[in-house]
N, C-alpha and C positions, 0 to 999 in steps of 0.2 A: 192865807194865800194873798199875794202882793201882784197885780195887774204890771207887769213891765212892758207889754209892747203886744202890738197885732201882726199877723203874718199878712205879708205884702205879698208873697210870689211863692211857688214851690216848683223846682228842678225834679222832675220823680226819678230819672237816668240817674242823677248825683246824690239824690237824697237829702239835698240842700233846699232851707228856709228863709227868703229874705223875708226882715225881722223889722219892722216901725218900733223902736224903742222909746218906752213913756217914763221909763225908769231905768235905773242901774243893772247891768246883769254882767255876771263874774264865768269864767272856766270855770268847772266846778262846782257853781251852782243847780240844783235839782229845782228842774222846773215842770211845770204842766201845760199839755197845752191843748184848749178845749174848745167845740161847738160844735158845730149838728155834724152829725157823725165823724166827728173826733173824740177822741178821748186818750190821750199820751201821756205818760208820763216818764223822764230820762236827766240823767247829766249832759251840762251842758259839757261837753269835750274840746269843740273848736271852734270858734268866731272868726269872720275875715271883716274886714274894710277895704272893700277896693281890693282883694286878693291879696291883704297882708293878713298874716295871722295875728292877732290882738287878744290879749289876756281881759281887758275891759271895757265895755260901751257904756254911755251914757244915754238920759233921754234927749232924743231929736235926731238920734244916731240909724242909719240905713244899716244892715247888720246880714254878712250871710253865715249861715250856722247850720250844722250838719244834724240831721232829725231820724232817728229810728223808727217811722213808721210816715205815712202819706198823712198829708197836714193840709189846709185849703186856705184860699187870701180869705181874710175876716174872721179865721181861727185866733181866738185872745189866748195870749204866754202869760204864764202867772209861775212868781218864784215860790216855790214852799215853805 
């Protein structure tokens, strides 16, 4: 497992993750995402910037991403 970014904010009405990227993360990529009472694991489906939809972020990148279950800020994203 590969550390790409910590959760900055979570939307619980949308289901959405804003995401501090420390590393590269793709659509498609199967990630995790962990800490005191989290435990996730899903495909990534959809990424925004700024409300565009974007197929790839880099790290230093603000990122909002849509998450299958309730996720908390200082929750660590790890790619598989």
């Amino acid at each position: 497992m590969e550390t790409v970014g910590k959760i900055n904010n979570y939307f619980g009405k949308v289901s959405v993750a804003v995401v501090e990227l420390s590393g590269t993360l793709k659509v498609g990529d199967r990630i995790k995402i962990k800490g005191s009472g989290t435990d996730l694991e899903q495909q990534v489906t959809s990424m925004q910037i700024d409300h565009n939809n974007i197929q790839e972020a880099k790290a230093g990148q603000l990122i909002g991403m849509k998450v299958d279950g309730k996720v908390k800020a200082g929750d660590t994203v790890y790619r598989l």
